[in-house]
Steps between C-alpha positions, in 0.01 A plus 500: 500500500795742584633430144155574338526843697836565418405428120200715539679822589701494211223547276271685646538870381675804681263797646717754636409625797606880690561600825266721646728731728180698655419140668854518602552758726149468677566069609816512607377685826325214616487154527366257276192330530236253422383554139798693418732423211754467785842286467408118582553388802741176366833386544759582243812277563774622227716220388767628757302356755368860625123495638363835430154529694214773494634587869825544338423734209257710720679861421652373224385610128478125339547471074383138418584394167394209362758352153629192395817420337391464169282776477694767302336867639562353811903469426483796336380669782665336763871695522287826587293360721867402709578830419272688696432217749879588580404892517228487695542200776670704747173725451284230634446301162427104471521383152365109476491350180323161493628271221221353354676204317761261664808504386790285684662731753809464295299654190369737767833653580626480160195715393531749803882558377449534134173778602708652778200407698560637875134452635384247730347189303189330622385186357097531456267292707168421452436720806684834379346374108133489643526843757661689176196373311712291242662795321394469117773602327905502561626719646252662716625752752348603841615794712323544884553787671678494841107446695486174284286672238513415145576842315303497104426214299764187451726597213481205246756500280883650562482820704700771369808559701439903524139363618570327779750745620284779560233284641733369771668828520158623649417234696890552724429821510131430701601385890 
């Protein structure tokens, strides 16, 4: 069934989605609740071994961005997203990306070096698959806001680089 999924998202078609930064500003101030596109409450265990829980990221502004290996935007877009993930985690910035396919961990590393990829790496579950609401298209990128709020629509498809930066430069900025 996971296969059939995985298959699935790669031909389903790409909406592109914007962040709505008047939602931004207003959610971060308070905590998430029920009924709220807040960030799931699941554990993400990057293939370091690191548990990141929602207790964890509380204050935190969380980008979750789902790729695969052989998905080309997502390699495309992958060296700026380690970019500004290096920029902006002193700030307060958790950057998850949860492989959707499974490669060995050999090809894993392999693939991290040859996309300079600097991110934590989080094999998907059928827990963090089914609170994410089986993302329809590779990549798809989520950004919450430090209160756990999800800030605009997903972005499906490869966020610009310039995009992303001034989103997360606003969210820092917000304590």
């Amino acid at each position: 069934m996971r296969t059939n999924a995985l298959i699935g998202l790669l031909f389903l078609g790409v909406v592109v989605g914007a962040c709505d930064s008047s939602r931004t500003e207003a959610s971060s101030q308070r905590a998430c609740g029920t009924g709220e596109d807040c960030l799931p409450d699941v554990k993400y265990v990057d293939t370091n071994g690191t548990a990141y829980t929602a207790q964890q990221l509380a204050g935190k502004v969380v980008v979750v961005n789902f790729w695969a290996t052989w998905c080309h935007p997502c390699q495309k877009e992958i060296p700026d997203l380690s970019k500004l993930y290096e920029k902006f985690k002193a700030q307060g910035v958790v950057m998850l990306g949860v492989l959707s396919d499974s490669p060995s961990d050999s090809d894993l590393l392999n693939f991290q070096s040859d996309y300079a990829m600097t991110y934590p790496v989080v094999r998907s579950t059928s827990d963090i698959l089914l609170s994410f609401h089986y993302p329809q298209a590779l990549p798809t990128t989520f950004v919450f806001d430090r209160g756990g709020h999800q800030v605009g629509s997903p972005r499906v498809g490869a966020i610009s680089a310039s995009e992303l930066e001034q989103t997360l430069g606003k969210l820092v900025a917000q304590k």
